[in-house]
C-alpha positions as CSV (number, residue, x, y, z in Angstrom):
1,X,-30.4,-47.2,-8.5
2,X,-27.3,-48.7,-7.4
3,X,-23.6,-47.9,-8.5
4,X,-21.9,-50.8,-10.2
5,X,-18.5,-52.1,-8.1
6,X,-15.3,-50.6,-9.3
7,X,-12.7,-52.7,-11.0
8,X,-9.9,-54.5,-9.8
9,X,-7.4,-53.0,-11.8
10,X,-6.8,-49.2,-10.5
11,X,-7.2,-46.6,-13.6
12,X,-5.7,-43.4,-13.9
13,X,-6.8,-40.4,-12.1
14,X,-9.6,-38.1,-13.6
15,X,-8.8,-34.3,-14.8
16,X,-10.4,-32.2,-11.8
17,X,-8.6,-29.1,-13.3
18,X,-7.4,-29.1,-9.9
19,X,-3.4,-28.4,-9.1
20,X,-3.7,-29.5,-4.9
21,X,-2.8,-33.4,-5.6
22,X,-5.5,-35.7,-5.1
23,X,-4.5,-39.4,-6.9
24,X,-3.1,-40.4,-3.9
25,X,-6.0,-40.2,-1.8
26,X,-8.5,-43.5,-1.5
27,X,-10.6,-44.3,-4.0
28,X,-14.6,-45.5,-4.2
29,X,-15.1,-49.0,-3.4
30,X,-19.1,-48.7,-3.4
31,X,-21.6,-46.4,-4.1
32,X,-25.7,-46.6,-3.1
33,X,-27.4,-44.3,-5.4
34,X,-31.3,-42.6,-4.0
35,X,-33.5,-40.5,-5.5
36,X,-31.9,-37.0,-4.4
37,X,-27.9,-38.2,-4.1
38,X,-25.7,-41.0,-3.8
39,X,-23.8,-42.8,-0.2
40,X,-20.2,-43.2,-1.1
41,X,-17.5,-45.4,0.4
42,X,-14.0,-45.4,0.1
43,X,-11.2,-47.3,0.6
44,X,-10.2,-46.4,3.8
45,X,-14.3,-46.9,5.1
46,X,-15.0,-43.0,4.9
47,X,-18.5,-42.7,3.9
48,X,-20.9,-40.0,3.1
49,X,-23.8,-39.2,0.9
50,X,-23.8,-36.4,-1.7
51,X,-26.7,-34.7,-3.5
52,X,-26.9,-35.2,-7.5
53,X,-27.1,-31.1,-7.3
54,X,-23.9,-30.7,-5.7
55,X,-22.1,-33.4,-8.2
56,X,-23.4,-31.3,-10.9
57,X,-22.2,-28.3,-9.4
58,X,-18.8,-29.8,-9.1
59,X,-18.4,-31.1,-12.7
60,X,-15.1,-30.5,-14.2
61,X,-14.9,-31.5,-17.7
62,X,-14.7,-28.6,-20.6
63,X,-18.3,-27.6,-20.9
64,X,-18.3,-26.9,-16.9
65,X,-14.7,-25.5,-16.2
66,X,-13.2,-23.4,-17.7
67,X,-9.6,-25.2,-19.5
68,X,-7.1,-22.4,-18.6
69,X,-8.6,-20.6,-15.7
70,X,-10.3,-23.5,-13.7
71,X,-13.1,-21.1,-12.6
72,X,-17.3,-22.7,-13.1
73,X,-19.1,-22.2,-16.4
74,X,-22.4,-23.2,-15.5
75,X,-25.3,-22.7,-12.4
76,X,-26.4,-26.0,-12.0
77,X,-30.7,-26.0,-12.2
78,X,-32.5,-28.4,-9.7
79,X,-34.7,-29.1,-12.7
80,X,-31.4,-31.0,-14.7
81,X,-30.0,-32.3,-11.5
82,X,-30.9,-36.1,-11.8
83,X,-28.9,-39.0,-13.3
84,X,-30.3,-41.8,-15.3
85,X,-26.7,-43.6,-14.6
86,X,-24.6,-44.0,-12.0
87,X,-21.4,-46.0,-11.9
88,X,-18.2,-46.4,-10.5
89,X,-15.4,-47.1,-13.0
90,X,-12.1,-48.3,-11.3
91,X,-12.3,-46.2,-7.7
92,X,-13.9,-43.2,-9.8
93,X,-17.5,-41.8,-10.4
94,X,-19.5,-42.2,-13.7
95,X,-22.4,-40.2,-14.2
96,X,-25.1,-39.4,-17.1
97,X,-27.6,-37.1,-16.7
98,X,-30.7,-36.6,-17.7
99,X,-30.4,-33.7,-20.1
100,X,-27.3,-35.9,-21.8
101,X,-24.4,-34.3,-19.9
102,X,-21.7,-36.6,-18.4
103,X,-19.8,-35.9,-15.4
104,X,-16.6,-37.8,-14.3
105,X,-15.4,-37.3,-11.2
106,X,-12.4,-38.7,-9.6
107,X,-12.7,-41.0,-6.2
108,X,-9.3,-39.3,-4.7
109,X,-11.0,-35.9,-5.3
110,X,-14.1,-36.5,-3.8
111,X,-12.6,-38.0,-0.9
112,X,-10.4,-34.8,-0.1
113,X,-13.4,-32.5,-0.8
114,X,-16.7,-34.8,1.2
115,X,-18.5,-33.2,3.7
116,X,-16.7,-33.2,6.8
117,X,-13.1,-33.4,5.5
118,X,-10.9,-30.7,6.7
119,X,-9.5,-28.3,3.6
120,X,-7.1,-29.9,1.5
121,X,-4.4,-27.4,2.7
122,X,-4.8,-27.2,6.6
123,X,-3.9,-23.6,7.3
124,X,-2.4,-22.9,10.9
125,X,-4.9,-21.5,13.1
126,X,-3.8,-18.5,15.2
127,X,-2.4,-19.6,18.9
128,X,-2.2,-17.1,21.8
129,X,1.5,-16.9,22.9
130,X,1.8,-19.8,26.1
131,X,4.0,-18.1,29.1
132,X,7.8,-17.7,28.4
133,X,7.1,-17.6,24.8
134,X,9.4,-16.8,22.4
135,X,9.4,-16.2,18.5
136,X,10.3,-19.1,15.9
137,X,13.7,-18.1,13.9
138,X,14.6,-19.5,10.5
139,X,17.8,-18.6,8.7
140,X,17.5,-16.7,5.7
141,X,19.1,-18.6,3.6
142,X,16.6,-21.2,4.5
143,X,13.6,-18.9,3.9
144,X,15.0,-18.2,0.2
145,X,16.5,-21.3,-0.6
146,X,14.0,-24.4,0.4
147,X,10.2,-25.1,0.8
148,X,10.6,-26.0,3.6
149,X,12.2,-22.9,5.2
150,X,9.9,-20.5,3.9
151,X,6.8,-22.6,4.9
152,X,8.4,-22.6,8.5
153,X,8.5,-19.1,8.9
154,X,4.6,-19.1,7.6
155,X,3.7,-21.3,9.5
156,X,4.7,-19.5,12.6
157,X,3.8,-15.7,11.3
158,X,0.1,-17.2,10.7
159,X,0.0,-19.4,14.2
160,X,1.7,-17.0,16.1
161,X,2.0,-14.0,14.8
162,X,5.4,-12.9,14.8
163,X,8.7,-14.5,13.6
164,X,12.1,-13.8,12.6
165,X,14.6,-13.9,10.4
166,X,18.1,-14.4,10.5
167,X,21.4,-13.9,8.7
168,X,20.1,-12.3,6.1
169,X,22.5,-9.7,3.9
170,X,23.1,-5.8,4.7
171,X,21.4,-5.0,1.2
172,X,18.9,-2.1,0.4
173,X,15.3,-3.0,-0.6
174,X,15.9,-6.7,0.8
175,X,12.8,-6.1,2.8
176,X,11.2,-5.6,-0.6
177,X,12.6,-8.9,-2.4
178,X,11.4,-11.0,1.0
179,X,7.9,-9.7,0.7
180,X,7.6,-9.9,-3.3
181,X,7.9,-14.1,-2.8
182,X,4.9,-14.1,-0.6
183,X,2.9,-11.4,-2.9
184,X,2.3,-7.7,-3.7
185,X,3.3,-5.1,-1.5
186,X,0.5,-3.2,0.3
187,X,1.1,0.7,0.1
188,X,-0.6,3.3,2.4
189,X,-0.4,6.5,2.7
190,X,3.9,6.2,3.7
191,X,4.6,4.2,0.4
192,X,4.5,0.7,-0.4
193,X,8.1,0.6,1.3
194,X,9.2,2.7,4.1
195,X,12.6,3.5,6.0
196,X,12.3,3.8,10.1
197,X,14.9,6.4,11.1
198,X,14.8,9.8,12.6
199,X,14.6,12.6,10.2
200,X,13.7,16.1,10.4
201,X,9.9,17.0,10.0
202,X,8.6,14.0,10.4
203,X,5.0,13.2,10.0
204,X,4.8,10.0,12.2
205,X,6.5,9.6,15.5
206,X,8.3,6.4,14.3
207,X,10.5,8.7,12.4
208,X,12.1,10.1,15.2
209,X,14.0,8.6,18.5
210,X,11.6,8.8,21.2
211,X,10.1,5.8,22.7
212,X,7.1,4.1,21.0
213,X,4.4,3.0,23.3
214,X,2.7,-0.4,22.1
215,X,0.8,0.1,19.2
216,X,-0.8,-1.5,16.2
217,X,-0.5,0.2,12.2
218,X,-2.6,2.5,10.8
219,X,-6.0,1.5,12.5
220,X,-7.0,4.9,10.8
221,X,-7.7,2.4,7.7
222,X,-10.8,0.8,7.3
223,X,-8.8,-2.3,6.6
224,X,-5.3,-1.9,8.1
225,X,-2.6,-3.7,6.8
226,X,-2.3,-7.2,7.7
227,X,1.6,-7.9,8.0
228,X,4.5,-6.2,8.6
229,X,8.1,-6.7,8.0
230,X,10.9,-5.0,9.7
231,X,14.1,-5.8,8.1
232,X,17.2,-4.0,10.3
233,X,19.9,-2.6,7.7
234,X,21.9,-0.7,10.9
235,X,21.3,-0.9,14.7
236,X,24.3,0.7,16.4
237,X,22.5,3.1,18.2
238,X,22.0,2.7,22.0
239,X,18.2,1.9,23.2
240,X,15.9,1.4,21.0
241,X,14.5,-2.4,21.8
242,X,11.7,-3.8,19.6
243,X,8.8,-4.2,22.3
244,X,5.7,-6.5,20.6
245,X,2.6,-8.2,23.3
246,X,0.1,-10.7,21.5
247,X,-3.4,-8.7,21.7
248,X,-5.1,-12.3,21.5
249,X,-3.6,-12.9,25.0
250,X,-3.9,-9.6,26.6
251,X,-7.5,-9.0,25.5
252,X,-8.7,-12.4,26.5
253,X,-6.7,-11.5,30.7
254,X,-8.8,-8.3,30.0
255,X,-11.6,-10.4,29.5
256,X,-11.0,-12.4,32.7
257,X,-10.0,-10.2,34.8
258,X,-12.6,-7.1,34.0
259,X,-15.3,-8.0,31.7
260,X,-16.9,-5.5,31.6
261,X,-14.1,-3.2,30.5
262,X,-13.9,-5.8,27.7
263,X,-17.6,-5.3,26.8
264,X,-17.2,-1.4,26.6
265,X,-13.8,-1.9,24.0
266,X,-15.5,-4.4,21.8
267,X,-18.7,-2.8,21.6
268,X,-18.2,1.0,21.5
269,X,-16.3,2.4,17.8
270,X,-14.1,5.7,18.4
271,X,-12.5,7.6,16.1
272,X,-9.1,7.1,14.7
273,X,-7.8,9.8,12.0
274,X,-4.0,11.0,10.6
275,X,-3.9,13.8,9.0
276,X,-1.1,15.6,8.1
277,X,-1.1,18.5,4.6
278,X,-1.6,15.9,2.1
279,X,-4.0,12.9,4.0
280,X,-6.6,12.9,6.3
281,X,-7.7,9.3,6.4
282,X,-10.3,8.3,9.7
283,X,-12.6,5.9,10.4
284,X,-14.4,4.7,13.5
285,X,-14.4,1.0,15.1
286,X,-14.2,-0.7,18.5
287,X,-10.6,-1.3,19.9
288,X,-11.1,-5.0,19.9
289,X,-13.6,-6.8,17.2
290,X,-14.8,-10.5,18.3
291,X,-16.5,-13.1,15.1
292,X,-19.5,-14.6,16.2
293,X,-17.9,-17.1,18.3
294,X,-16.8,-14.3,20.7
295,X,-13.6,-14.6,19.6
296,X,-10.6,-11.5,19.1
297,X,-10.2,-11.7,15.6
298,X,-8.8,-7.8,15.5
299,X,-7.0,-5.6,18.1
300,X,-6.9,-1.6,16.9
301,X,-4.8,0.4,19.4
302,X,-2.7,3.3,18.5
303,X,-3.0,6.2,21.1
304,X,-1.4,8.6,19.0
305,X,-4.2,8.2,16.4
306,X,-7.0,8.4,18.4
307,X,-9.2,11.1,17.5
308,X,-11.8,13.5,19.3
309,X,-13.6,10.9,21.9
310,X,-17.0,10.9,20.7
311,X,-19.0,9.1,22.7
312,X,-22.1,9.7,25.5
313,X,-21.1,11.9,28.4
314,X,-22.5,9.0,30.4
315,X,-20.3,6.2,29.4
316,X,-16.7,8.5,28.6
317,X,-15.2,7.7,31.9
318,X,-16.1,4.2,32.2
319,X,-14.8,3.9,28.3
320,X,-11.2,6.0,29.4
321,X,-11.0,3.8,32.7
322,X,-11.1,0.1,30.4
323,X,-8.9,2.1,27.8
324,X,-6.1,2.8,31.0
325,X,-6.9,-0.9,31.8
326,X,-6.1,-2.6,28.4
327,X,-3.2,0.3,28.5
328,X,-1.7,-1.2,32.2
329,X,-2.1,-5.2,30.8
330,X,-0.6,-4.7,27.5
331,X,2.7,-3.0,29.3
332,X,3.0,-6.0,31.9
333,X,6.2,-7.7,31.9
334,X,4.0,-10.9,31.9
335,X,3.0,-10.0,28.4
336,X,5.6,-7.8,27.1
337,X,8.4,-9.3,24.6
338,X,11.7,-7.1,24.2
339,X,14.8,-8.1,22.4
340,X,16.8,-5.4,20.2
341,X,17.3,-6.2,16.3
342,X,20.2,-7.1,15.0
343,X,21.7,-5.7,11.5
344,X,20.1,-8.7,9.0
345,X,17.5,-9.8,11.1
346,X,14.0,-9.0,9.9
347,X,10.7,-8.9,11.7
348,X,7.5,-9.8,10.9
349,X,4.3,-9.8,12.7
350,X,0.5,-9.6,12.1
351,X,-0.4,-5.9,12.6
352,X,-4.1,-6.8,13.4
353,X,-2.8,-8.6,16.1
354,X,0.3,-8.4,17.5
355,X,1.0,-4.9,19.3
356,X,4.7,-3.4,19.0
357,X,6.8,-0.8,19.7
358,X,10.4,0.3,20.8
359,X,12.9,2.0,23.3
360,X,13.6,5.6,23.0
361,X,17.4,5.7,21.0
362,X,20.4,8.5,20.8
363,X,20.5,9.1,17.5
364,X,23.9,10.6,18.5
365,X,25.1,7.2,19.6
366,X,25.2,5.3,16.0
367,X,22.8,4.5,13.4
368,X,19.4,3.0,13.6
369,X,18.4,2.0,10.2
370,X,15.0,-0.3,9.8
371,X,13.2,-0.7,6.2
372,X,9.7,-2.0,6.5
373,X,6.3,-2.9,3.8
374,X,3.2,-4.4,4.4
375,X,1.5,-7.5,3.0
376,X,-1.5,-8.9,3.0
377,X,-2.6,-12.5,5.3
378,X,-4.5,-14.0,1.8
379,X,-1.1,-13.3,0.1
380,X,0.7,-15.4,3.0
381,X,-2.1,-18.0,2.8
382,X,-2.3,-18.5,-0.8
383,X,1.7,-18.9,-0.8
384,X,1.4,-21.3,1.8
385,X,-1.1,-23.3,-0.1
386,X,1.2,-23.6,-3.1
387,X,3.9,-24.7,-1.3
388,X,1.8,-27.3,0.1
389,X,1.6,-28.5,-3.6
390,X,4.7,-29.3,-3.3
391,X,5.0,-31.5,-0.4
């Protein structure tokens, strides 16, 4: 069965129920259809061949999608699967099936969404930090006032994973206002919003002034926050640099340089565990998690956190001596970033990711004033995909 041409004159684009554009993209100028799918061309000489299930699957008129919400009605059967039309109508795709449903489905559409074809909104993936690096800035006013702005500084929080912000204004809760354009705030067990500053009885040692050894977030969590944000209300005080190393890079020299210390932090869990009167919240993983590629995809390191060593009395000093290895890397020069905060810059990097920490500070000196929250990376992704909708 083959697909009629399409006509000269271009028609209007079919309702995917779809808000990424699409009626810009080539449409169908042939289509060769077989007994279990159909070989589509397009415009620009893209061609592929797509099974009659997944074109059912995919149909968007009322009976399939739902109007308001977009989300799929129906499982598509094998059994109903099987056109006894197929036609292209003006760069689009006609189909009737042979239980009497009828699918439309836009040329543009398919094109964006054929085998093969990156996603419709390329996300940035995640690049180590090159030598000299240093942090992407964008001006607040940018970040608040244009697309473009705010898609910068996602752009470089999800490729890099850590960027700042500039010139923003000495107000409280502006941390809070940032992170509500990008999504919800993610609360743990200090809040959904949290002030850094010594104070008396404190239950975490970011609350007081001494030095803060690299370190990521709450690894404690079985799913630690994703993002932080560090917005600097007062920085007077003297000392107190903001230290941050990419884990990416240091655990890949780690894996260069002594592999097999790598192999004993990505393959043995330990405990972590806070606990204080009111929380005790533990769990146990590996300090570095690869994906299936043998890629870092996670870096948990937080010495403060780290609870009883529970592990074979055969393998606890070879474990302690890749731990003081990963230690000695991460507080290289070579990988070490320092630069002090300045009162309206804000900070934000991926906690599951980029290590940080600071200088010990007199508190007698001035004030040292930081407000931070947590977000999630699908909350930074999904903003970055609507933004993209308006390119």
């Amino acid at each position: 069965m083959d697909a009629t041409a399409p006509q000269a004159t271009p028609a209007a684009p079919v309702e995917m129920h779809e808000l990424v554009p699409y009626a810009q993209a080539p449409r169908l100028r042939d289509g060769q259809a077989g007994e279990t799918g159909i070989t589509l061309a397009w415009e620009d000489g893209e061609q592929v061949r797509l099974p009659w299930l997944w074109l059912r699957d995919h149909c968007a008129c009322r009976a399939c999608r739902h109007a308001q919400t977009r989300e799929r009605l129906v499982l598509p059967l094998p059994a109903i699967a099987r056109p006894r039309e197929a036609r292209l109508e003006a760069g689009h795709l006609y189909l009737a099936w042979e239980d009497g449903h009828e699918s439309r489905f836009d040329g543009g559409w398919l094109h964006q969404r054929r085998p093969g074809a990156e996603a419709a909104t390329a996300l940035p993936a995640p690049r180590p930090w090159p030598e000299g690096f240093h942090p992407a800035r964008v001006d607040h006013a940018a970040f608040t006032g244009s697309v473009e702005g705010e898609r910068a500084w996602l752009e470089a929080l999800l490729r890099d994973g850590l960027v700042l912000l500039d010139h923003g204004p000495l107000a409280d809760e502006e941390v809070s206002r940032l992170a509500r354009r990008i999504g919800p705030l993610r609360p743990t067990n200090f809040g959904a919003r949290f002030d850094v500053r010594s104070k008396p009885n404190p239950n975490n040692a970011a609350y007081t002034a001494i030095g803060l050894a690299l370190h990521t977030d709450l690894p404690n969590w079985r799913q630690p926050p994703d993002i932080q944000l560090l917005y600097c209300l007062e920085n007077d005080a003297e000392g107190g640099e903001s230290l941050f190393a990419d884990g990416y890079r240091v655990a890949e020299a780690l894996r260069r340089e002594a592999p097999e210390a790598f192999r004993l932090l990505s393959e043995t869990p330990i405990d972590f565990r806070f606990q204080d009167e009111e929380q005790d919240i533990a769990v146990r993983a590996p300090i570095l998690s690869c994906d299936a590629d043998e890629r870092v995809v996670e870096v948990r390191f937080n010495n403060w956190i780290r609870d009883t060593l529970r592990l074979p009395a055969d393998t606890i000093e070879a474990w302690y001596a890749a731990y003081h290895r990963f230690w000695t890397l991460l507080h290289e020069p070579r990988h070490r970033l320092a630069f002090s905060l300045a009162s309206g810059e804000m900070v934000a990097f991926d906690n599951r990711r980029v290590l940080h920490g600071r200088g010990a500070f007199d508190p007698d000196s001035g004030r040292r004033h930081l407000q931070g929250t947590y977000l999630d990376r699908d909350m930074l992704e999904s903003r970055l995909r609507v933004l993209a909708r308006h390119a």
